[in-house]
MDAnalysis code that builds the backbone (N, CA, C; Angstrom):
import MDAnalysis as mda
import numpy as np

u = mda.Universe.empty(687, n_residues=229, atom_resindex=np.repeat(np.arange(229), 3), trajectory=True)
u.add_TopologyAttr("name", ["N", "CA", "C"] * 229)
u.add_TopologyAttr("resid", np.arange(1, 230))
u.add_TopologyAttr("resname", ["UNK", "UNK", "UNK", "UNK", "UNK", "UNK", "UNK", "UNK", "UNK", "UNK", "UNK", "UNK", "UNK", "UNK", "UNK", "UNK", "UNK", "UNK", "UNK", "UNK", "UNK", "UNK", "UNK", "UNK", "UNK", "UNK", "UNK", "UNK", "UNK", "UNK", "UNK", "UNK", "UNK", "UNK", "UNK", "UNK", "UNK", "UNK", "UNK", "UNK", "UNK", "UNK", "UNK", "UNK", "UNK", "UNK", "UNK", "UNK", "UNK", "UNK", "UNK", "UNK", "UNK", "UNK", "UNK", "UNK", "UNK", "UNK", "UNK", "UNK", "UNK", "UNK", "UNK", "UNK", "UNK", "UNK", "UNK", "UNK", "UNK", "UNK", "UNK", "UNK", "UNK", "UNK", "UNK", "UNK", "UNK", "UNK", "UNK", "UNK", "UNK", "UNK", "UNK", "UNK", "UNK", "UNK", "UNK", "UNK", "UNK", "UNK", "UNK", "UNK", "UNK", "UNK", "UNK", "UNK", "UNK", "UNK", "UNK", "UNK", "UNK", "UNK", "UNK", "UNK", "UNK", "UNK", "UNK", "UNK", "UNK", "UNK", "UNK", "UNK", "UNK", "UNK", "UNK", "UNK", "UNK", "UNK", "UNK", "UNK", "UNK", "UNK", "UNK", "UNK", "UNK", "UNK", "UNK", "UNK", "UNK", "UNK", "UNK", "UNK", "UNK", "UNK", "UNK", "UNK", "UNK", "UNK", "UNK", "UNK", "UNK", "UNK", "UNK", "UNK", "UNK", "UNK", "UNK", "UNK", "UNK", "UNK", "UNK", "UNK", "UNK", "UNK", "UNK", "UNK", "UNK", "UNK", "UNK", "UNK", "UNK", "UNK", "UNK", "UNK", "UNK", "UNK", "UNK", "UNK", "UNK", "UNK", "UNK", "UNK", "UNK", "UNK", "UNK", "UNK", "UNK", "UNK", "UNK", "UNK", "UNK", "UNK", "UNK", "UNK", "UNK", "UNK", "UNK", "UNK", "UNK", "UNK", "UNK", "UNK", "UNK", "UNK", "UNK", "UNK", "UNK", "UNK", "UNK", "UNK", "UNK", "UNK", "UNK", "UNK", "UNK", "UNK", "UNK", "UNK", "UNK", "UNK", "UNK", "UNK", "UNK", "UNK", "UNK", "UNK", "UNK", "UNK", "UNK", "UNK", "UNK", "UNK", "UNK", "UNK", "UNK", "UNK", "UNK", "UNK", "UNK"])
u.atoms.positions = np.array([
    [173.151, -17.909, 76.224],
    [173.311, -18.586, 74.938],
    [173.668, -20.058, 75.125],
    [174.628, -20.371, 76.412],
    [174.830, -21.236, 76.294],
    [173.874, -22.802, 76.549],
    [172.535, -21.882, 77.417],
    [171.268, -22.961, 77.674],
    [170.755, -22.999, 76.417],
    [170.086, -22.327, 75.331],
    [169.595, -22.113, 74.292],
    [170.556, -23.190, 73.234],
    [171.678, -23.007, 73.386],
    [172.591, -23.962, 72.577],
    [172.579, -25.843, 73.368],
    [172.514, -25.671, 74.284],
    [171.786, -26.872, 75.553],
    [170.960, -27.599, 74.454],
    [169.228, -26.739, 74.603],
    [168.217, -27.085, 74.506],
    [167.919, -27.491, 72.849],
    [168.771, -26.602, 71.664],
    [169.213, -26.285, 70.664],
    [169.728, -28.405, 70.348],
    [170.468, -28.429, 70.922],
    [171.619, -29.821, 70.737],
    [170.614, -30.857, 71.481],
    [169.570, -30.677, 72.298],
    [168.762, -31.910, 72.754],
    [167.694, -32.548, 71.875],
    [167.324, -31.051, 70.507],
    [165.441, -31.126, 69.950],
    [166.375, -31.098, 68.692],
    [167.755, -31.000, 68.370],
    [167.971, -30.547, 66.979],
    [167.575, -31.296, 65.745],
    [167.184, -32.385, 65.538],
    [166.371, -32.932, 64.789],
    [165.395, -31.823, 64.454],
    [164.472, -32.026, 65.581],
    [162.796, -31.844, 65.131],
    [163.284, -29.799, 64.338],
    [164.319, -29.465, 65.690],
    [164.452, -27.688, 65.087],
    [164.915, -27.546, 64.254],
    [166.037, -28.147, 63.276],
    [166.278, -28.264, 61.868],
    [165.498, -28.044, 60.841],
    [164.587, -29.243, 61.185],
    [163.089, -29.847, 60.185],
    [162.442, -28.614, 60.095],
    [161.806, -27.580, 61.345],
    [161.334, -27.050, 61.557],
    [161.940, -25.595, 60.717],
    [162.846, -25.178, 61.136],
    [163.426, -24.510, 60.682],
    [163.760, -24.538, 58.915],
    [163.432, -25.411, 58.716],
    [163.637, -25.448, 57.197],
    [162.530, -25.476, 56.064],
    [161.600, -25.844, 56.849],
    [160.164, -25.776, 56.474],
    [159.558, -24.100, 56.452],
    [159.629, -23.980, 57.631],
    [158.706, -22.243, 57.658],
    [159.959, -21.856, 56.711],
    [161.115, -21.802, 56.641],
    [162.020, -21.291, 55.455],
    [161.323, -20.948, 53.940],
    [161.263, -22.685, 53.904],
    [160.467, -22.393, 52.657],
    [159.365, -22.339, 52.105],
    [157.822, -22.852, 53.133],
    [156.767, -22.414, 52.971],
    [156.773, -21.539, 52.961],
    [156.185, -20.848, 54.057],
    [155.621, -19.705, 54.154],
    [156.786, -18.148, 53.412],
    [157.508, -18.511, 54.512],
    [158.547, -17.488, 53.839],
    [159.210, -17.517, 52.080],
    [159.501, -18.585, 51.518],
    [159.401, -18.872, 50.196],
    [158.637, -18.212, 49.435],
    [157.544, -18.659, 49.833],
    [156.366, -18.480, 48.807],
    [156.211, -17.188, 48.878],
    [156.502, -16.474, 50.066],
    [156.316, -15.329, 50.457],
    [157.056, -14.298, 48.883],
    [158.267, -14.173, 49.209],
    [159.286, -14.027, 48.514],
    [159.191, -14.235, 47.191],
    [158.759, -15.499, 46.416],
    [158.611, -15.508, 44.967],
    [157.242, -14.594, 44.738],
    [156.083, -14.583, 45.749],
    [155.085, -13.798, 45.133],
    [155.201, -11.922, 45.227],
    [156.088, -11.754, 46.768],
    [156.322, -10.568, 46.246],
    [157.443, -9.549, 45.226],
    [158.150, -10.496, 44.959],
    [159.327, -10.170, 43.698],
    [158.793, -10.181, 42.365],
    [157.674, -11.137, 42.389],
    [156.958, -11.122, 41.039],
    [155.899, -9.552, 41.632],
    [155.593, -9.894, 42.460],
    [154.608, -8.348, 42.288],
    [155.678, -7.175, 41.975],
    [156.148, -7.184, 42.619],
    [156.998, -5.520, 42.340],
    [157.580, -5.588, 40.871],
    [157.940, -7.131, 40.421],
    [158.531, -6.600, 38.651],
    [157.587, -6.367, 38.239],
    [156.225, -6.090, 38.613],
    [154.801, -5.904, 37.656],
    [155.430, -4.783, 37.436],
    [156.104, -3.972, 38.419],
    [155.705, -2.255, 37.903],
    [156.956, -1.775, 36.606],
    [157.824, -2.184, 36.170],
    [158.039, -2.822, 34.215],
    [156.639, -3.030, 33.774],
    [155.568, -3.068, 33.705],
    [154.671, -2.916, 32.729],
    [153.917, -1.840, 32.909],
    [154.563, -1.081, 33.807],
    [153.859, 0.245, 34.277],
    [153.119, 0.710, 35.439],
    [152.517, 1.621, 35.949],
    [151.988, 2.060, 37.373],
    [150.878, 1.263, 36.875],
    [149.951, 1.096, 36.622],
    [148.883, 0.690, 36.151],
    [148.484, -0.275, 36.616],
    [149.624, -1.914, 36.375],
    [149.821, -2.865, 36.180],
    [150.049, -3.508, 37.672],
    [151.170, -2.471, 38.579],
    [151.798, -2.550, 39.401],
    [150.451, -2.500, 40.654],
    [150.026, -1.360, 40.809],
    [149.095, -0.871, 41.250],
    [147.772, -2.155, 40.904],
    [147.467, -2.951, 40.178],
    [146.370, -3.655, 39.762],
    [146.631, -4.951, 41.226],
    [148.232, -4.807, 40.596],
    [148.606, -6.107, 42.000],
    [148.172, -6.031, 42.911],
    [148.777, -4.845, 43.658],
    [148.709, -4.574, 44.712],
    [147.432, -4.309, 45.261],
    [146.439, -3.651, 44.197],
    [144.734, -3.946, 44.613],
    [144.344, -5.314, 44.732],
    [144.723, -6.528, 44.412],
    [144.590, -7.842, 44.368],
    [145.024, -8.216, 45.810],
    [146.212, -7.871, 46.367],
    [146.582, -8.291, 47.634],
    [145.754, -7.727, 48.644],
    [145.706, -5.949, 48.253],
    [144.397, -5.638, 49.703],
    [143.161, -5.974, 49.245],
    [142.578, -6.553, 48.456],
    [141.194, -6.708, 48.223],
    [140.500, -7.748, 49.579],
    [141.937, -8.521, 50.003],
    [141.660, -9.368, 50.925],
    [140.641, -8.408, 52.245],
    [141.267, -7.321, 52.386],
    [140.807, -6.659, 53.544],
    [141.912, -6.344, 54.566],
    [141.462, -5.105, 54.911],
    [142.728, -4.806, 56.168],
    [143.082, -5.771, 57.358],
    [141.981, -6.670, 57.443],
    [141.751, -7.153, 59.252],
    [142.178, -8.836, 58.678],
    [141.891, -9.111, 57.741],
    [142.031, -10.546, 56.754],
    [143.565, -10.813, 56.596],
    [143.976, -8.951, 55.837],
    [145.126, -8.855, 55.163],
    [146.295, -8.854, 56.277],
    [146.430, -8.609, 57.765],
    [146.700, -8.547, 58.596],
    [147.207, -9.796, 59.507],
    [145.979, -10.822, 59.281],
    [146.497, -11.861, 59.837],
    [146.832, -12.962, 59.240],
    [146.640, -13.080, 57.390],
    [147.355, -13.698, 56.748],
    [148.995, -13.039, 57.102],
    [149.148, -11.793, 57.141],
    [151.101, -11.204, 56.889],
    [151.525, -11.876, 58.642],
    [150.394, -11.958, 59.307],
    [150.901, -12.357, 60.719],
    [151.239, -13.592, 61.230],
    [150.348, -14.302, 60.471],
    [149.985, -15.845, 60.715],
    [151.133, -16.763, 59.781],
    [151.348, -15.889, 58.631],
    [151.349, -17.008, 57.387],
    [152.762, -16.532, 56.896],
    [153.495, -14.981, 57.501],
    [154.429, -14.415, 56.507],
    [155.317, -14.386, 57.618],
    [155.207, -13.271, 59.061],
    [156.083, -12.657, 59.543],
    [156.197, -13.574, 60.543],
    [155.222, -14.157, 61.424],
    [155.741, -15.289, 62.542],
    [156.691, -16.316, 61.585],
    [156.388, -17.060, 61.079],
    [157.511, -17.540, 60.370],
    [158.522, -17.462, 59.987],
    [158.692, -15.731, 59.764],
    [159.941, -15.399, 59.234],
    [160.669, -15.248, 60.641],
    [160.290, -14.985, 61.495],
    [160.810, -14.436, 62.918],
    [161.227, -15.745, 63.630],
    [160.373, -16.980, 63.252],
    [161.173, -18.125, 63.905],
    [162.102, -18.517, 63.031],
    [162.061, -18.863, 61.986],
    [163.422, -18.922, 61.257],
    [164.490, -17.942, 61.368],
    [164.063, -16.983, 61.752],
    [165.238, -16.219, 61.923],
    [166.167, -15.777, 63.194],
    [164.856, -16.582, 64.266],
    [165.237, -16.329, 65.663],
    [166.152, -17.871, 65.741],
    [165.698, -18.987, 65.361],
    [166.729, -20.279, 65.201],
    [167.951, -20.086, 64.001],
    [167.992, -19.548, 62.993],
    [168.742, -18.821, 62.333],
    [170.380, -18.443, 63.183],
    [169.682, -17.483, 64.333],
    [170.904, -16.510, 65.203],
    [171.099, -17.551, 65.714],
    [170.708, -18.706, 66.155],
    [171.249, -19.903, 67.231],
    [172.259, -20.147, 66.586],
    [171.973, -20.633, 65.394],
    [172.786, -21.946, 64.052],
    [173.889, -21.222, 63.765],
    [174.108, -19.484, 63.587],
    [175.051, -19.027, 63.334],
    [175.729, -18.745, 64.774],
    [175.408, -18.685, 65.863],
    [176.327, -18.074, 66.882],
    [176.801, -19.621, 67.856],
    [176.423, -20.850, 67.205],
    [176.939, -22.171, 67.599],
    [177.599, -22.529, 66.563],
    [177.990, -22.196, 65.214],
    [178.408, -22.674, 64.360],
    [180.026, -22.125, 64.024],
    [180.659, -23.258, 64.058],
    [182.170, -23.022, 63.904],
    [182.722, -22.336, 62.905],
    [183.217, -21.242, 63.032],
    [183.618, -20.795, 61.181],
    [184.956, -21.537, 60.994],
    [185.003, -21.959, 60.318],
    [186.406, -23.197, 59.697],
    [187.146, -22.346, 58.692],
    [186.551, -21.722, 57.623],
    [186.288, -21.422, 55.945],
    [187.987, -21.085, 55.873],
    [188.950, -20.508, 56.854],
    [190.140, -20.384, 56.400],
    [191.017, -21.682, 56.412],
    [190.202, -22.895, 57.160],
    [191.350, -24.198, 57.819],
    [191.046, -24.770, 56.751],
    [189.462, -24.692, 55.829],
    [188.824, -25.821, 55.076],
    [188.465, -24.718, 53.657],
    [188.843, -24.627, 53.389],
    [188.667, -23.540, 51.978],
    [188.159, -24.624, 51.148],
    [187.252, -24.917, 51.099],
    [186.816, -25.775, 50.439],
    [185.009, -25.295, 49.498],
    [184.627, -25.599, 48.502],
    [183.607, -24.636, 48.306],
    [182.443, -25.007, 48.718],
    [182.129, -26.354, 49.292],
    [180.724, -26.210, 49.911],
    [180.968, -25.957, 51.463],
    [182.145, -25.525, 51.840],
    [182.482, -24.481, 53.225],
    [182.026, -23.124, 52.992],
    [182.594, -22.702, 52.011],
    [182.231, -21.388, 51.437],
    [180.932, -21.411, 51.409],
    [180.022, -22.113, 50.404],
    [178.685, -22.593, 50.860],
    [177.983, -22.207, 51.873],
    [178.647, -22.991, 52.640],
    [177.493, -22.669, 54.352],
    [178.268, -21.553, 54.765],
    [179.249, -20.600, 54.847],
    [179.762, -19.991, 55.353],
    [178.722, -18.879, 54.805],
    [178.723, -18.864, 53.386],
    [177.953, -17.765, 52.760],
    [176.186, -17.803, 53.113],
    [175.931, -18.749, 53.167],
    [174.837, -19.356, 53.604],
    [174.071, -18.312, 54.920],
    [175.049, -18.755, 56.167],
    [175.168, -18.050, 57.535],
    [174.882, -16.626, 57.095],
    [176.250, -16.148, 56.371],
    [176.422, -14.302, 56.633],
    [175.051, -13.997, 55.966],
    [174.766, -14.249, 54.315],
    [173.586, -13.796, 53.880],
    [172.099, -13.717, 54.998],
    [172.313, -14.833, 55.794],
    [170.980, -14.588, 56.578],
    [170.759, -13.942, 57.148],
    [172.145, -13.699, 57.982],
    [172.169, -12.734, 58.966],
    [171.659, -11.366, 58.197],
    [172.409, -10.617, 56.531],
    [172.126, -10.112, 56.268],
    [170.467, -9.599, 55.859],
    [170.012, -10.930, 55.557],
    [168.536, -10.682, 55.054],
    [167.518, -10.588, 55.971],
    [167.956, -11.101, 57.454],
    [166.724, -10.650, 58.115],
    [167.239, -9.423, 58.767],
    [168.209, -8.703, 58.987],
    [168.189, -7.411, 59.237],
    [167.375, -6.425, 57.897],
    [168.106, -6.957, 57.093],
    [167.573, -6.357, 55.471],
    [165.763, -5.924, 55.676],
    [165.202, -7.699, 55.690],
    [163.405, -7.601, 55.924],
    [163.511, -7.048, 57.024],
    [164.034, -6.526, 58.204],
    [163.215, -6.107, 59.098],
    [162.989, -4.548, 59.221],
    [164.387, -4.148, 58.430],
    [164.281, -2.457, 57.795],
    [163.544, -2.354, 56.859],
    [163.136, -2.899, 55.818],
    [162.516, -2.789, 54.558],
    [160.601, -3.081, 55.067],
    [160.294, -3.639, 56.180],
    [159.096, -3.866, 56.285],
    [159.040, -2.318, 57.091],
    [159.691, -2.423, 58.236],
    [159.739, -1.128, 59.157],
    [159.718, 0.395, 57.965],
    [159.961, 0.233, 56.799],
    [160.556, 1.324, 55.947],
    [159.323, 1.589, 55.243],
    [158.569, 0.379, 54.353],
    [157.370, 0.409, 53.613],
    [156.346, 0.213, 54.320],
    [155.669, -0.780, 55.425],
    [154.732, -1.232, 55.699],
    [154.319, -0.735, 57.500],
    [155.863, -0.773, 57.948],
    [155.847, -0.322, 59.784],
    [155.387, -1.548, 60.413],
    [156.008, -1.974, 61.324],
    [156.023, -2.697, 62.143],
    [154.448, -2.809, 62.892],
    [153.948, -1.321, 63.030],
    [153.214, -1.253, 64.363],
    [152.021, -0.178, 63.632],
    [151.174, -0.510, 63.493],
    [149.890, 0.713, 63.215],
    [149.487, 1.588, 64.117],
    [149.561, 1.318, 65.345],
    [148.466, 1.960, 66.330],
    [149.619, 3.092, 66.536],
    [148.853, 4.242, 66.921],
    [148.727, 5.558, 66.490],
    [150.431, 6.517, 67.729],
    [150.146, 6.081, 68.590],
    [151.783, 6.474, 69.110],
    [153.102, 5.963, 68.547],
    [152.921, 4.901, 67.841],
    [153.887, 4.409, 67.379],
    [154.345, 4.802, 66.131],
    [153.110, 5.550, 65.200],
    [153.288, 6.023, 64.334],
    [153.681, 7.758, 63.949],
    [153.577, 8.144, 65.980],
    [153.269, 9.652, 65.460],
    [155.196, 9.717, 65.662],
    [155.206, 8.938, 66.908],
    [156.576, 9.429, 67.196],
    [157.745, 8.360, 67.478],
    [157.306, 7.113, 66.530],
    [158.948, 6.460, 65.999],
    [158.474, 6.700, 64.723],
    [157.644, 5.699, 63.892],
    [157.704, 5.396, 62.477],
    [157.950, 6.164, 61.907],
    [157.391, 7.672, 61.918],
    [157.070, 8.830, 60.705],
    [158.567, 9.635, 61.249],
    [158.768, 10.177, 62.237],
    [160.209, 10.572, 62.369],
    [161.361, 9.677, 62.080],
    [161.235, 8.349, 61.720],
    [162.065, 7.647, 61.309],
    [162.277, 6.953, 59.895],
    [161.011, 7.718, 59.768],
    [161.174, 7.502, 57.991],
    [160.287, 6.239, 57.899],
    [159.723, 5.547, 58.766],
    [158.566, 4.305, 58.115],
    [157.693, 4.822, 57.756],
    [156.754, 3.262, 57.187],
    [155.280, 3.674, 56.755],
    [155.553, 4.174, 55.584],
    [156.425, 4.314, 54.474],
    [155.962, 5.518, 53.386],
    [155.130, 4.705, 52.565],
    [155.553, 3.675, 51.864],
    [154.201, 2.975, 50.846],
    [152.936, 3.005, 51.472],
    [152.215, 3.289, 50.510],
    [150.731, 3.612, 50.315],
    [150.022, 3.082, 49.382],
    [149.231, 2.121, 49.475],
    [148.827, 0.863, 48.860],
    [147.849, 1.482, 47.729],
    [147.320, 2.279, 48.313],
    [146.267, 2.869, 47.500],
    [147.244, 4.170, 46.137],
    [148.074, 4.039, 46.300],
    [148.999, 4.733, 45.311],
    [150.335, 3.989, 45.350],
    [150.409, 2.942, 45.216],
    [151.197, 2.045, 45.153],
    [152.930, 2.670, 44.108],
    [152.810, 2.874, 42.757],
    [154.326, 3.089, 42.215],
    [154.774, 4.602, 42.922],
    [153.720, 5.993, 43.292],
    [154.464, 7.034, 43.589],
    [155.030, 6.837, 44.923],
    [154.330, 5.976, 45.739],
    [154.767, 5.966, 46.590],
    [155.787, 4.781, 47.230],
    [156.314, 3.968, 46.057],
    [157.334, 3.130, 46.226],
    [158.477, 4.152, 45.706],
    [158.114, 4.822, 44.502],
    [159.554, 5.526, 44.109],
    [159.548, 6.923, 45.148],
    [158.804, 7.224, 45.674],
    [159.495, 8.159, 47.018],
    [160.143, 7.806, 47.956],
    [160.258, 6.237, 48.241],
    [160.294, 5.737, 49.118],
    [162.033, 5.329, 48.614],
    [163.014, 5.786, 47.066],
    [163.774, 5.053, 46.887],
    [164.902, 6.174, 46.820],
    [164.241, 7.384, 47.254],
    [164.504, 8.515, 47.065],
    [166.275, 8.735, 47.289],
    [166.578, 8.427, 48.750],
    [168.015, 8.839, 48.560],
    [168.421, 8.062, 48.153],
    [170.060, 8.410, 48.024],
    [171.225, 7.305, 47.836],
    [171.821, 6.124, 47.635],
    [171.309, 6.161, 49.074],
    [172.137, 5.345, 49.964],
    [170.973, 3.978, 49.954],
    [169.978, 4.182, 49.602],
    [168.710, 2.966, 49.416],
    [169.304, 2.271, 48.604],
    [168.942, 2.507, 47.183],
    [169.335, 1.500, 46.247],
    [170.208, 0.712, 46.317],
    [171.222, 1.188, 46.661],
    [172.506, -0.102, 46.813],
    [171.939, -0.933, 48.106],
    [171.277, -0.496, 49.225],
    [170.853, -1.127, 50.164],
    [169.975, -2.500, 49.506],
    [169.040, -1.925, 49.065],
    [168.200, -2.896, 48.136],
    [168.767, -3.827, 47.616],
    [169.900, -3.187, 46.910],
    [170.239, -4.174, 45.454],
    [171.000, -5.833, 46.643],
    [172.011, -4.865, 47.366],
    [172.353, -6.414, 48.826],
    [171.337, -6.899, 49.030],
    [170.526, -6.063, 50.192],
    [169.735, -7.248, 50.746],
    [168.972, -8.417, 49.943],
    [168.443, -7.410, 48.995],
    [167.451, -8.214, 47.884],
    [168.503, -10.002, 47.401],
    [169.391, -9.494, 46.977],
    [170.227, -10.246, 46.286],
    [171.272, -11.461, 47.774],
    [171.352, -11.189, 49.033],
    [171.882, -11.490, 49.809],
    [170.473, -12.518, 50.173],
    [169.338, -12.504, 50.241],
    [167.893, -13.032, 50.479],
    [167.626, -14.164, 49.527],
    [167.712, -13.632, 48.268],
    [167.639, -14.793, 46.897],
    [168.317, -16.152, 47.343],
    [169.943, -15.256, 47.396],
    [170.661, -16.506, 47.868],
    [170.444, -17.448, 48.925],
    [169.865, -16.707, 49.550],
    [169.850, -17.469, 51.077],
    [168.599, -18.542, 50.765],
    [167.578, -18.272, 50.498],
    [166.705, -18.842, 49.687],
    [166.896, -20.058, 48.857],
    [167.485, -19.769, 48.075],
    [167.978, -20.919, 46.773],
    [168.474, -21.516, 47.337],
    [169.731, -21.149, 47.961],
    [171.054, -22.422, 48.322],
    [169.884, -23.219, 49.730],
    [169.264, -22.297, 50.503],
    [169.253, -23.093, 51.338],
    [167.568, -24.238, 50.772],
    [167.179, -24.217, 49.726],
    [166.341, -25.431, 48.472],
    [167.539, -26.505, 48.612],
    [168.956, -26.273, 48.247],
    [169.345, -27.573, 48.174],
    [169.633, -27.988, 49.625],
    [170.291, -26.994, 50.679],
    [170.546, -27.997, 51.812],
    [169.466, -28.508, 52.594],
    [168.281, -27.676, 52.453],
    [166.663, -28.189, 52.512],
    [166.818, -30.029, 52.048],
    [166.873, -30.208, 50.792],
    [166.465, -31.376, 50.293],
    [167.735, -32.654, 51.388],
    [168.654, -31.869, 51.316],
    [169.794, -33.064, 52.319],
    [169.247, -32.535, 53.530],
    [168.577, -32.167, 53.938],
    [167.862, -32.072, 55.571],
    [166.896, -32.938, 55.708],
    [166.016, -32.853, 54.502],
    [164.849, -33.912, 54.696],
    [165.246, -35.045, 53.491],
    [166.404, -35.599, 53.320],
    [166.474, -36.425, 52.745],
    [166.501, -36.830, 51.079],
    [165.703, -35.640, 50.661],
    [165.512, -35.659, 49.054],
    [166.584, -36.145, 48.213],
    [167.229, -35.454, 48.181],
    [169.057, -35.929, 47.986],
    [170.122, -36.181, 48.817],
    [170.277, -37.382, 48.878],
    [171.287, -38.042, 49.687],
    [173.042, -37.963, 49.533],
    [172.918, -38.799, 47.980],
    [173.883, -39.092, 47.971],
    [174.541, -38.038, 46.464],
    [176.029, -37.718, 46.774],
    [176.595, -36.743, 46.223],
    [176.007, -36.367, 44.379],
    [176.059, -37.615, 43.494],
    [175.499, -37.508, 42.443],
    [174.134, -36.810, 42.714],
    [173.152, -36.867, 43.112],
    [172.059, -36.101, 43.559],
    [172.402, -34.729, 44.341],
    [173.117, -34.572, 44.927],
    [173.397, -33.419, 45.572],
    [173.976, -32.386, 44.144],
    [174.674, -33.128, 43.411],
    [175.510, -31.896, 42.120],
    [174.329, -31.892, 41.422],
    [172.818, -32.832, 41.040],
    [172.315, -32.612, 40.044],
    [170.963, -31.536, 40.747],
    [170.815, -31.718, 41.852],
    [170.143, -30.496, 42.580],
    [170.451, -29.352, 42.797],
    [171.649, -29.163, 42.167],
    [172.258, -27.477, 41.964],
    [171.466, -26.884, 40.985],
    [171.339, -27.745, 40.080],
    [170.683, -26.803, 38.771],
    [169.465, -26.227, 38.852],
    [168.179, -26.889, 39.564],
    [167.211, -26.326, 39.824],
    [167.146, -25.017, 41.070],
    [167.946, -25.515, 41.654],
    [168.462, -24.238, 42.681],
    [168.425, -23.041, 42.479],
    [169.733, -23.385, 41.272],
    [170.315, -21.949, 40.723],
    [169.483, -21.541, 39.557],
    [168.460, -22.517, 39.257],
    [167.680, -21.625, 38.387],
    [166.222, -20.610, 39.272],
    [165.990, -21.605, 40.448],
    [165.067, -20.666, 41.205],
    [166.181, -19.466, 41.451],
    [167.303, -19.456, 41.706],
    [167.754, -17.902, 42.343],
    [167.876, -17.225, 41.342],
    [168.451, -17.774, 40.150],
    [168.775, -16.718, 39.382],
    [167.151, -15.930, 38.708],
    [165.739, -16.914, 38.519],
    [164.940, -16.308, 38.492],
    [164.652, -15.330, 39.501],
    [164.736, -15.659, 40.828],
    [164.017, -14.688, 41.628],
    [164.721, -13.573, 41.444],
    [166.523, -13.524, 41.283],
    [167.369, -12.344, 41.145],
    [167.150, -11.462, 40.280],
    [166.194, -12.275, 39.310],
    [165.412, -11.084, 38.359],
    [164.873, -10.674, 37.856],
    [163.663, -11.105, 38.986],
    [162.283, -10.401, 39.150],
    [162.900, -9.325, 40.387],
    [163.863, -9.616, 41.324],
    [163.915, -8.440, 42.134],
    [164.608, -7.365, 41.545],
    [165.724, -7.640, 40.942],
    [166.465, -6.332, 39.769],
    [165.775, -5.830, 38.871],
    [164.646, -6.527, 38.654],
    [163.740, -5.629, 37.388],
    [162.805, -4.834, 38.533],
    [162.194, -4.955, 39.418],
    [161.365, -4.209, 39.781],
    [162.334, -3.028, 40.574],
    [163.613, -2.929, 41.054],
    [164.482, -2.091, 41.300],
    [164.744, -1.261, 39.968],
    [164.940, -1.875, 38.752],
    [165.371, -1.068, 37.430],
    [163.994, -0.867, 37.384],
    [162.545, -1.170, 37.818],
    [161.494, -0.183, 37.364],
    [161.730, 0.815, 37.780],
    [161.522, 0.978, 39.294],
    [161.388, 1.880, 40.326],
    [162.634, 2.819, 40.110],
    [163.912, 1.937, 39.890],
    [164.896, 3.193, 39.439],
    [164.424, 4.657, 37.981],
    [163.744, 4.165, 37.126],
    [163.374, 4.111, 35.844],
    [162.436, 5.588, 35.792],
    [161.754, 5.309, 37.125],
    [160.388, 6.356, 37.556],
    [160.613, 7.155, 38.609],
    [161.783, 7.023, 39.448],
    [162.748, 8.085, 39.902],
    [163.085, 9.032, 39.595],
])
């Protein structure tokens, strides 16, 4: 760790930049389009299911290396520089109780939370791995793979079946938003957008209106799926 934190402190400019970008391209965009897909299913299986024919229409082999190229490498370097930023980063939050400490403090834990979160929730609906050993004897004994595109709402609400999911959901989902939003404003003081403090308080508002939208498009498609349970 401690070369990685080295190499980390020599490029940190350019890995910042970097890191804050695939944040919110790819992975962003990612995120607002699939929260809006899943609240489709509030207008019913029908509706829900129409989406989701829209996304595979691309094609399996198309659909594959857009989620590879454009969704999950991205998410995996942000999240692999992510573990740097948090396991070099000083926690203060009891010396400096201060609330944009709290801020980045909350900032850190949520991430940590959300890419464990996406990496169970893809492994859970979609599986990591297609090819055929991987599926006979981790995924399916471990409970991946259950969504089924081609039956898209029965097989999201089987998939919400026990317990112990939903509340899983309702965190990660909501631990992700945040991480998302807040990190729109420290985005803009990374690349400069807002500098100085008057700009920094008036860039809260658009922030918190992207999170609180995305928070509920993801709670409505949870209160669908709860709904059809």
């Amino acid at each position: 760790m401690a070369d990685i934190a080295s190499i980390f402190g020599r490029h940190e400019f350019v890995v910042r930049r970097l890191h804050s970008l695939v944040g919110l391209l790819p992975a962003g965009a990612f995120l607002g389009l699939h929260l809006a897909t899943n609240a489709s299913i509030l207008d019913g299986p029908q509706t829900f299911q129409a989406r989701v024919d829209q996304i595979h229409s691309l094609g399996p082999l198309t659909l594959l290396l857009v989620e590879w190229c454009f969704i999950l490498l991205p998410l995996l370097l942000h999240g692999a520089v992510g573990v740097v930023i948090v396991c070099c980063g000083k926690r203060n939050l009891m010396s400096y109780p201060y609330r944009e400490n709290f801020r980045y403090t909350l900032q850190r834990a949520t991430g940590v939370i959300a890419m464990a979160f996406i990496l169970w929730h893809v492994f859970q609906t979609r599986d990591w791995f297609q090819f055929q050993w991987w599926v006979e004897h981790v995924s399916r004994p471990l409970g991946g793979g259950t969504f089924d595109p081609h039956n898209a709402a029965r097989s999201a609400v089987a998939g919400m079946q026990a317990a112990w999911i939903m509340p899983v959901y309702v965190a990660g989902m909501l631990s992700t938003v945040y991480h998302f939003a807040n990190g729109l404003w420290t985005m803009g003081i990374t690349w400069g957008v807002w500098t100085g403090p008057r700009a920094q308080r008036w860039a809260n508002l658009p922030c918190l209106l992207v999170g609180l939208a995305l928070a509920a498009a993801g709670l409505g498609a949870l209160v669908g799926l709860g709904i059809r349970s």
